[in-house]
C-alpha positions in Angstrom: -1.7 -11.3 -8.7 2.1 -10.3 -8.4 2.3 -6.7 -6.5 4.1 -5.5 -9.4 1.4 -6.4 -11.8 -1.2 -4.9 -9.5 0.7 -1.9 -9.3 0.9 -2.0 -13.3 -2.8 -2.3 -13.5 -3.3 0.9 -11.2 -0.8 2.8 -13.2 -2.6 2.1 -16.5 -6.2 2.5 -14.9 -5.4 6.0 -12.9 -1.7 6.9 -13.4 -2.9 10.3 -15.8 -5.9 10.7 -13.4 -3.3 10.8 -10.5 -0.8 13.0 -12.0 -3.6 15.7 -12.6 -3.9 15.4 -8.9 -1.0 15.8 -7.8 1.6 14.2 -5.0 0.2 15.9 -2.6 -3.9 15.0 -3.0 -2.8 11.4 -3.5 -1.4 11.2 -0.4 -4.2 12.8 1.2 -6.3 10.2 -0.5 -4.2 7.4 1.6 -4.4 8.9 4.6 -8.4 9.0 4.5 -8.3 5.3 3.2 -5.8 4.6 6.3 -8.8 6.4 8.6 -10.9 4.2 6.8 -9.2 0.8 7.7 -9.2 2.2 11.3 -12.5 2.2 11.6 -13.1 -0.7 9.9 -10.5 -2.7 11.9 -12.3 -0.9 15.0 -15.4 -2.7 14.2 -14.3 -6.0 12.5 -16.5 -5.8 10.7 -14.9 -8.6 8.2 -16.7 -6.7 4.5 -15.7 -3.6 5.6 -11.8 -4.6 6.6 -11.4 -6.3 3.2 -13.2 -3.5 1.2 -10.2 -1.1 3.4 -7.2 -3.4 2.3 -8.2 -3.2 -1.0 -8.2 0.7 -1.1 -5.2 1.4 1.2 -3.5 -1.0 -1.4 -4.9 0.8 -4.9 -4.0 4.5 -3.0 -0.5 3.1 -2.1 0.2 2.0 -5.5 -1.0 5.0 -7.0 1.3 7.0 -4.8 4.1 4.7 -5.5 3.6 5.1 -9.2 3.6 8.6 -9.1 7.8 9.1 -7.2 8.2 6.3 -9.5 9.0 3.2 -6.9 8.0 -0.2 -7.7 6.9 -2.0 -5.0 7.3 -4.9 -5.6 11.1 -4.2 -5.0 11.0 -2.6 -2.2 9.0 -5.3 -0.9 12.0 -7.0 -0.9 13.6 -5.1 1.7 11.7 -8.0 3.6 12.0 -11.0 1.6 14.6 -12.9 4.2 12.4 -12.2 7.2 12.9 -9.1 9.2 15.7 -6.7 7.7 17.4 -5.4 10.8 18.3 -9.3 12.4 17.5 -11.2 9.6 15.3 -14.0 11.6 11.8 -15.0 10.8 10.2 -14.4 13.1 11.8 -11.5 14.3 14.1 -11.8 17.4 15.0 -8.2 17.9 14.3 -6.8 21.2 11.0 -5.2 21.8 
């Protein structure tokens, strides 16, 4: 699936549910989902971790929808390797 037609399918399954919610909620929603993934990636357990991706995903796209960015687009901020030095990989200093 195409990230912008996942983010389509999350706008038609929970964009009216999302806006009753508000900006702010949403986000908050995220962030548990990103505590979530922390735990899960704490311990690995491998059901868990995908079950988090998945979420943290869906709450992103939510989010997105709602200040009206398509991801897929900004997605392409990295679509010639890393956007400050232009190298895959990166060779930036760390």
């Amino acid at each position: 699936m195409e990230i912008r037609d996942f983010q389509e399918l999350l706008g038609r399954t929970f964009l009216d549910r999302d806006r009753r919610r508000g900006l702010p909620e949403t986000f908050a929603w995220l962030v548990e989902e990103m505590g979530e993934l922390s735990r899960a990636l704490r311990s690995g357990d491998r059901d868990s971790l995908d079950e988090e991706f998945a979420d943290v995903l869906a709450w992103l796209a939510s989010l997105a929808n709602l200040c009206d960015i398509d991801l897929q687009e900004s997605a392409g901020k990295y679509a010639h390797g890393c956007p400050r030095c232009g190298s895959i990989p990166c060779s930036c200093p760390e």
